[in-house]
Structure formats: structure tokens, C-alpha cells
C-alpha positions as CSV (number, residue, x, y, z in Angstrom):
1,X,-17.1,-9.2,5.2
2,X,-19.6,-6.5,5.8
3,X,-19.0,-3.3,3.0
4,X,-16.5,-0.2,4.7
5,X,-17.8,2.0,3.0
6,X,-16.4,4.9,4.2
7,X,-12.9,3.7,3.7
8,X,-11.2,4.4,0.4
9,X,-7.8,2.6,-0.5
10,X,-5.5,4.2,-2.3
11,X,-2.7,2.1,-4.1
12,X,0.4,3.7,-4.7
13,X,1.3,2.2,-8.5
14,X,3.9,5.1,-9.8
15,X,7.1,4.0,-9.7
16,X,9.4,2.5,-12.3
17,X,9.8,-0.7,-11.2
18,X,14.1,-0.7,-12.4
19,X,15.1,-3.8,-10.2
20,X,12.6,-5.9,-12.4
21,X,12.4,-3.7,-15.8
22,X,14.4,-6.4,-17.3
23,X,11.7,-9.5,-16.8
24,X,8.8,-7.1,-17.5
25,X,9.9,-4.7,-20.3
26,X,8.0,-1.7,-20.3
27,X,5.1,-3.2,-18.3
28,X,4.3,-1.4,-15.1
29,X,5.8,-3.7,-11.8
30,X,1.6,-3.7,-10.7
31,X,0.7,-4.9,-14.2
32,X,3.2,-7.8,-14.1
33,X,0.7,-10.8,-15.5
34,X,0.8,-13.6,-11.9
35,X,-2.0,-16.7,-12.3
36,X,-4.0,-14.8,-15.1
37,X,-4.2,-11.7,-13.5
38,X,-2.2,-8.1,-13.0
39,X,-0.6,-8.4,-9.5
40,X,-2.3,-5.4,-8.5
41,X,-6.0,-7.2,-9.2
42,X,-5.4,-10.0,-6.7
43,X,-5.0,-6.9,-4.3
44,X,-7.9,-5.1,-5.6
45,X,-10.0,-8.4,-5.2
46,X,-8.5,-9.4,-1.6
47,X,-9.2,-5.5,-0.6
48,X,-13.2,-5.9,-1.8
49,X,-13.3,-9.1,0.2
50,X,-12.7,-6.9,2.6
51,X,-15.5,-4.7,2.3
52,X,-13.3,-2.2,0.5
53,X,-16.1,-0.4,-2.3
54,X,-13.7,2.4,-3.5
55,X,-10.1,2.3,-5.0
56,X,-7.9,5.1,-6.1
57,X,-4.6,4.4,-8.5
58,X,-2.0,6.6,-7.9
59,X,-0.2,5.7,-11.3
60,X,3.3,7.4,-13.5
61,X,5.2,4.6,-15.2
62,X,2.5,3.7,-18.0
63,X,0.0,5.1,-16.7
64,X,-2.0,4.5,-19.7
65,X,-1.7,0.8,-18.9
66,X,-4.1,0.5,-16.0
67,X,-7.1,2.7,-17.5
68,X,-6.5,0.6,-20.5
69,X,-7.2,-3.3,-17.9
70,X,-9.9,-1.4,-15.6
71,X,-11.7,0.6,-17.3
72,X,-13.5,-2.8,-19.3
73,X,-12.7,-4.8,-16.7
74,X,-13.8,-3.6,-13.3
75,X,-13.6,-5.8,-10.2
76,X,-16.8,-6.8,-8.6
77,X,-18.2,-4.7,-6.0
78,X,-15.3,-2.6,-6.7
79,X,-15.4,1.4,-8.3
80,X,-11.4,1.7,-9.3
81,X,-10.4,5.1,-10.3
82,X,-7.1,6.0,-12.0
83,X,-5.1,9.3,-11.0
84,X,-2.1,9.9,-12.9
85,X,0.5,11.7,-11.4
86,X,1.8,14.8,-13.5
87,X,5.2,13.9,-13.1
88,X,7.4,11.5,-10.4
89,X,5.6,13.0,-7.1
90,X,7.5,10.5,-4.8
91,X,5.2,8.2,-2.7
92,X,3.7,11.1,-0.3
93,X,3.4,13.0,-3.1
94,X,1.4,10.8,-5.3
95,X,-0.6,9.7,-2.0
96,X,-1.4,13.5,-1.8
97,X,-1.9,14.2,-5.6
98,X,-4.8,11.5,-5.7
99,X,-6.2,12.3,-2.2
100,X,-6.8,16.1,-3.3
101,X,-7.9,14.5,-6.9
102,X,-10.6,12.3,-5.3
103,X,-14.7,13.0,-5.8
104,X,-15.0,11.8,-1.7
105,X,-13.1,12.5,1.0
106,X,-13.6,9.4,3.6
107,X,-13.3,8.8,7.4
108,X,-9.9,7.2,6.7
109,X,-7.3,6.1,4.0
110,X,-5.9,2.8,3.5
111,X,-3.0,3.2,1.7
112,X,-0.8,0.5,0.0
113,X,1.8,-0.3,-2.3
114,X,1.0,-1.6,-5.8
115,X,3.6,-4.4,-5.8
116,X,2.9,-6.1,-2.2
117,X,0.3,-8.2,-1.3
118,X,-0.5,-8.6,2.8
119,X,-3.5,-10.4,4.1
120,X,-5.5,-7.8,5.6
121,X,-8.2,-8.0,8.5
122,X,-9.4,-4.9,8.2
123,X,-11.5,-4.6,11.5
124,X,-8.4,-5.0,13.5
125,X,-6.6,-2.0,11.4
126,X,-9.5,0.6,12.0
127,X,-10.0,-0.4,15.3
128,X,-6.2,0.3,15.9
129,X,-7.4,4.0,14.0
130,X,-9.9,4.8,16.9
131,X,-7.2,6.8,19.4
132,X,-4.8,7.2,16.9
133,X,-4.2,9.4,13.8
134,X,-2.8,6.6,11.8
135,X,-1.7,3.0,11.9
136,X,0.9,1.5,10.6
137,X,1.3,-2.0,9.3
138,X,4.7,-4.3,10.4
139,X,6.5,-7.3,9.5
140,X,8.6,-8.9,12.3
141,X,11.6,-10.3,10.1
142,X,14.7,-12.0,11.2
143,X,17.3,-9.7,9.7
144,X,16.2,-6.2,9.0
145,X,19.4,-5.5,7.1
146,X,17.7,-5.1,3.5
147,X,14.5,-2.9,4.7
148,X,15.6,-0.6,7.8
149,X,13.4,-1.5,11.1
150,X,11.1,0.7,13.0
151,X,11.0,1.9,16.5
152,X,8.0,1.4,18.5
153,X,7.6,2.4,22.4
154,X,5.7,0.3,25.4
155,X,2.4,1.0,23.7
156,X,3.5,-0.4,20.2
157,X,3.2,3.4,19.0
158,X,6.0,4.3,16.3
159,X,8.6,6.6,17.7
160,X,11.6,6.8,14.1
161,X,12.1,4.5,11.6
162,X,15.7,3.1,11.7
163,X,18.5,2.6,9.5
164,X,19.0,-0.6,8.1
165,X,21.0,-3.3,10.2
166,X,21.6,-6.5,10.7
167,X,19.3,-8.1,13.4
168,X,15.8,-9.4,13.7
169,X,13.3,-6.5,14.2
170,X,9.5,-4.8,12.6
171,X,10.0,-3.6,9.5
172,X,7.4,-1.5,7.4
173,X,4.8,-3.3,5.6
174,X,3.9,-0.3,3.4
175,X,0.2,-0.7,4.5
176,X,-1.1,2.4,6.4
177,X,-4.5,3.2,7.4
178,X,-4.3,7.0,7.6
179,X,-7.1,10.1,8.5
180,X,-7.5,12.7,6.0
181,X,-6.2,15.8,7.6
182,X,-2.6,13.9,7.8
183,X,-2.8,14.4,4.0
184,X,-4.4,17.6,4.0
185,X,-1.3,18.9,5.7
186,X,1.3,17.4,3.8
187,X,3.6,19.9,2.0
188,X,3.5,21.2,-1.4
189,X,6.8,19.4,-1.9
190,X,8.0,17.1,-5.1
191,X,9.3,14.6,-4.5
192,X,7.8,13.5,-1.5
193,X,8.6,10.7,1.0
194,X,6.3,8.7,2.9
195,X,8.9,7.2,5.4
196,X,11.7,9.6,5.3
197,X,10.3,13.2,5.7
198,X,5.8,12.5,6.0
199,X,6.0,10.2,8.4
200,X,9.0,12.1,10.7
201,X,7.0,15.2,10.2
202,X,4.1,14.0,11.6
203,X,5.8,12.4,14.4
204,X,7.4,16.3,14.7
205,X,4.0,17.1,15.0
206,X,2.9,15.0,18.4
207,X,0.5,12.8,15.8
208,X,0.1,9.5,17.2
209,X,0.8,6.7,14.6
210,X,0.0,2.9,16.0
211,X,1.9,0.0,14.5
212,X,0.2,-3.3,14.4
213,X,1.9,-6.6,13.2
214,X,1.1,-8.4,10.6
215,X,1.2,-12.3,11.3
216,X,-0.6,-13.3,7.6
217,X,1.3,-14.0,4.1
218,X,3.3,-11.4,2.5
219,X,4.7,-10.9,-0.7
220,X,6.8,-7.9,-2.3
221,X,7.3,-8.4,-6.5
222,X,10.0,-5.9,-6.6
223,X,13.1,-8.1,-7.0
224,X,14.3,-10.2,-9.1
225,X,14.3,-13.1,-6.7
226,X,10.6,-12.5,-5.2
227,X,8.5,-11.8,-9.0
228,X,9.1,-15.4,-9.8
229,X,7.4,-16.3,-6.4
230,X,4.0,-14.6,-7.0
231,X,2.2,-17.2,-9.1
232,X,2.9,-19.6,-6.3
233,X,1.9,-17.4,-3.9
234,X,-1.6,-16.4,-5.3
235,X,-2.6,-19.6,-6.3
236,X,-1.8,-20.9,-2.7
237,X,-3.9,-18.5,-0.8
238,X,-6.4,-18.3,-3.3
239,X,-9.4,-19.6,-1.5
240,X,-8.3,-18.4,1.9
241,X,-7.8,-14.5,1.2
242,X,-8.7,-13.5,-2.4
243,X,-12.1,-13.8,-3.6
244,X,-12.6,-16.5,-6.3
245,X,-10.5,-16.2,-9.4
């Protein structure tokens, strides 16, 4: 795919990872070794199949681990840069953190989470961006009841995210494809949520946010019953979404 070069992803990697702490130790939920690989490497390599040339890490929990794997082992056509966070900033906070941290402040963000990998098609996200100030990635799922679903209106635009119940429904993805002065405007609060006080404020705001479904292979490494699944998963889709291994 043809480089998008002025989109930067940034890859929320901070948290503590507690529902899996006991199969990975004191490795970092990202860093968790799948078919030879850190998880969050198959996501770098699918995002620069993409056309993706820039990554931010927002990293906390070991931070020192990812410098350590990047650093002398970069991804092709891929410039990864590490951001620590100072202390647990929450996942708006460590989105703003990095964002105010970064050399180059692009047309848009994509933002994602380290331990979930989702098939991207990139074109289709931006052009979702064009007369909106951000887009939002969903999963339709048959029981919401784990995850909270959101509510969209007649135009697929995201009007509150719900509480969790039982019933088939879009659920966040935890991709976003966001423009800078969303960030810019954030609040110098820690900690700082993405879905439970950045995203209502901006909807407070009159910002238009789109949701677009995802319909491609997903995967989230943060339970005990899904980690198991992720060398399976990446080996399966290897050829059709990552670059090669």
C-alpha cells in the first residue's frame, strides 16, 4: 500500500496488563512473545503494510522493555519512537503525554491499543476522517455484555457509549483515527479516560466522531482465555495482513 505519510500511529502500551500478569510475569501484555515475535510487532508490521512510516509508544509498565526490542531491532519502513509516561496517565492521558512529546505533529492520529490486533484498511478510515473530526473503529458482537456497546445515529455517527448489557450490538474496537486539535484540547487531567470522560467531552463539544465497522479478524491478548489464541491467530493471517515474518 502506498506510504501515509502524514499519519502517525500512536500505540497505547502503558497499562499493567493484571488479568494476564500471572502467564507473563513481569513482561509487558504488548511484549508477550506470539509466533517469534512481541505481540505488539505483528501490529507494527501490519500498520507499515499499511503505509504507516511513523509509530509512537505510549509505554509505563516496563517501559524499559520496548526501547530495549526496538531500538536494535527496528521494523522495516518503520521509525518507532518510545514515550514513557511519567507515571499511570490513564489511556487519554498517555495518548496526550506522547502526542505533546512528538518531533511532528501530523494531519491525523491513528490511535490503538498495544494488546489488540484488527485488520486495518486504512483508505477507508481516513476517508471516514474527511467530514469528521474523528472516527471510530466497531466490532458488531453478539452479546455486548463483557465490553459495553455504543450508540450510533442514522448517519452511523457516535452519539454515548453504553453500559454493558446483554444483547448483540457495536462495541469499541479501541482503534481511532483522530485530528490533532482533539488532543490539543484535552485536559491537564491524570488519569485520563479515552471512553469515559475524552470521548463524552468531545461529543459535549458538538465534535463529530464517525464509527465505521470493522468486518476483518480481531484479536484482544488481555484475558486469560484469548493470550493462548494469538499464536494461532498470527500464523493464520500471516500472508493475508502482516507483512512477511
Amino acid at each position: 500500500m502506498p506510504p501515509q505519510p502524514d499519519i502517525t500511529a500512536l500505540l497505547l502500551a502503558g497499562g499493567q496488563g493484571t488479568r494476564v500478569r500471572h502467564l507473563l510475569g513481569e513482561t509487558p501484555k504488548p511484549m508477550a512473545p506470539v509466533a517469534g515475535r512481541p505481540f505488539i510487532e505483528w501490529i507494527l508490521r501490519h500498520l507499515a503494510a499499511q503505509g504507516i512510516r511513523h509509530a509512537l509508544l505510549s509505554t509505563g509498565h516496563q517501559a524499559k522493555a520496548f526501547a530495549d526490542h526496538f531500538d536494535p531491532q527496528p521494523v522495516p519502513n518503520l521509525t518507532i519512537e518510545c514515550i514513557a509516561e511519567p507515571e499511570p496517565l490513564g489511556t487519554a492521558g498517555g495518548l496526550r503525554y506522547a502526542a505533546r512529546q512528538a518531533d511532528h505533529t501530523p494531519s491525523a492520529w491513528l490511535v490503538l491499543n498495544g494488546d489488540s490486533l484488527a485488520f486495518l484498511h486504512l483508505p477507508t478510515l481516513a476517508a471516514s476522517l474527511e467530514k469528521s473530526d474523528a472516527v471510530l473503529a466497531a466490532r458488531n458482537v453478539p452479546d455486548t455484555t463483557r465490553y459495553g456497546s455504543l450508540q450510533i445515529d442514522t448517519h452511523q455517527r457516535l452519539q454515548a457509549f453504553r453500559e454493558k448489557q446483554p444483547g448483540a450490538g457495536l462495541i469499541n474496537a479501541g482503534i481511532y483515527l483522530l485530528r490533532p486539535p482533539l488532543l490539543e484540547n484535552l485536559p491537564d487531567k491524570t488519569p485520563l479516560s479515552l471512553e469515559t470522560e475524552a470521548f463524552p467531552d468531545w461529543l459535549r463539544a458538538g465534535h463529530h466522531i464517525q464509527v465505521t465497522e470493522l468486518k476483518t479478524p480481531f484479536l484482544d491478548i488481555g484475558t486469560p482465555e484469548t493470550l493462548p489464541q494469538a499464536e494461532t491467530f498470527i500464523t493464520d493471517h500471516l500472508d493475508q495482513f502482516l507483512l512477511s515474518p
